[in-house]
C-alpha positions, 0 to 999 in steps of 0.5 A: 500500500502506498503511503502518503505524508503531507507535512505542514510545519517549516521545521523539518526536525520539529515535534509534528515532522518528528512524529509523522516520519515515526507514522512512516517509519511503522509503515515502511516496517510494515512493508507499505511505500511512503511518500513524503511531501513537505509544503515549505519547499513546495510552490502551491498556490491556493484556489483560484474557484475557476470552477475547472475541476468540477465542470471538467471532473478532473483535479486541479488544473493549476499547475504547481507543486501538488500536480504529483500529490493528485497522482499519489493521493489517487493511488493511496491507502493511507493519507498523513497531515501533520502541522504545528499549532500556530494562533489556535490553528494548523498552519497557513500552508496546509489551510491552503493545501486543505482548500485545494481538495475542493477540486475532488468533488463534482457540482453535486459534491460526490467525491472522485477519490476512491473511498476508505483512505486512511487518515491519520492526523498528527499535530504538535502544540505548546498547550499542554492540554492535549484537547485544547485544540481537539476541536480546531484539528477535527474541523481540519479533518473532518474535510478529509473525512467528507471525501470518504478518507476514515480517521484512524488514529490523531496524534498530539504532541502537547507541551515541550515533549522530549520525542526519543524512540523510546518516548511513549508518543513516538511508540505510539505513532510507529504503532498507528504506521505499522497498523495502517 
């Protein structure tokens, strides 16, 4: 199965990152293909509501860094978002990479993408209560949820975190890979 990772956070070595190359590292043990994207060093444009996708049936037609992300997300099983909390929320790329999926669903709003993609939601945050923000992460997925992707598991690294393989978050996250 072919395993998808959207990074959102410009820290590659930071807690979010860290925690989902740990999702991948349980998928990559599990014997899936994964794919990595980090959004900061992508070039992706936001929505232009042309209508093109719709009309035509077709992904986006903007042609930026997501053109390959469209190919891979057709062919996954498992789809990855991570992101740092910044102002209560995931971070201004992934908000943007979030708003370019309007282009997988028709004028009636059925879904091209195939059904049951697992999604795995991985965010890291300063507030030490890790349901501070439980509600802000689940409107985020829950646009993934509508295009027939199931949440399978949400990782939240709450607080400063010492993230070492044998913390027990980490343990968790290659578990969640390994399950996928």
């Amino acid at each position: 199965m072919k395993v998808v990772a959207v990074l959102g956070s410009a820290n590659e070595n930071g807690s979010s990152s860290s925690l989902a190359r740990e999702v991948l590292r349980g998928a990559k043990a599990a014997g899936h293909e994964t794919i990595v994207y980090q959004l900061d060093k992508m070039n992706v444009h936001g929505c232009q509501g042309c209508g093109f996708c719709r009309k035509n049936q077709k992904d986006c037609r903007i042609q930026d860094d997501l053109t390959a992300y469209w190919k891979d997300l057709h062919q996954c099983g498992a789809l990855i978002l991570s992101s740092p909390n910044y102002y209560s929320q995931v971070t201004g790329p992934m908000i943007t990479f979030m708003n370019r999926h309007y282009c997988l669903t028709d004028e009636k709003g059925i879904c091209r993408l195939h059904p049951g993609i697992k999604l795995v939601g991985v965010f890291a945050q300063g507030n030490t209560d890790e349901k501070a923000y439980l509600a802000q992460y689940n409107w985020f997925l829950g646009i993934f949820r509508s295009k027939g992707m199931v949440l399978t598991d949400t990782l939240i690294c709450a607080g400063e975190q010492k993230l070492t393989v044998d913390s027990p978050l980490m343990k968790k996250a290659f578990a969640t890979g390994r399950a996928l």
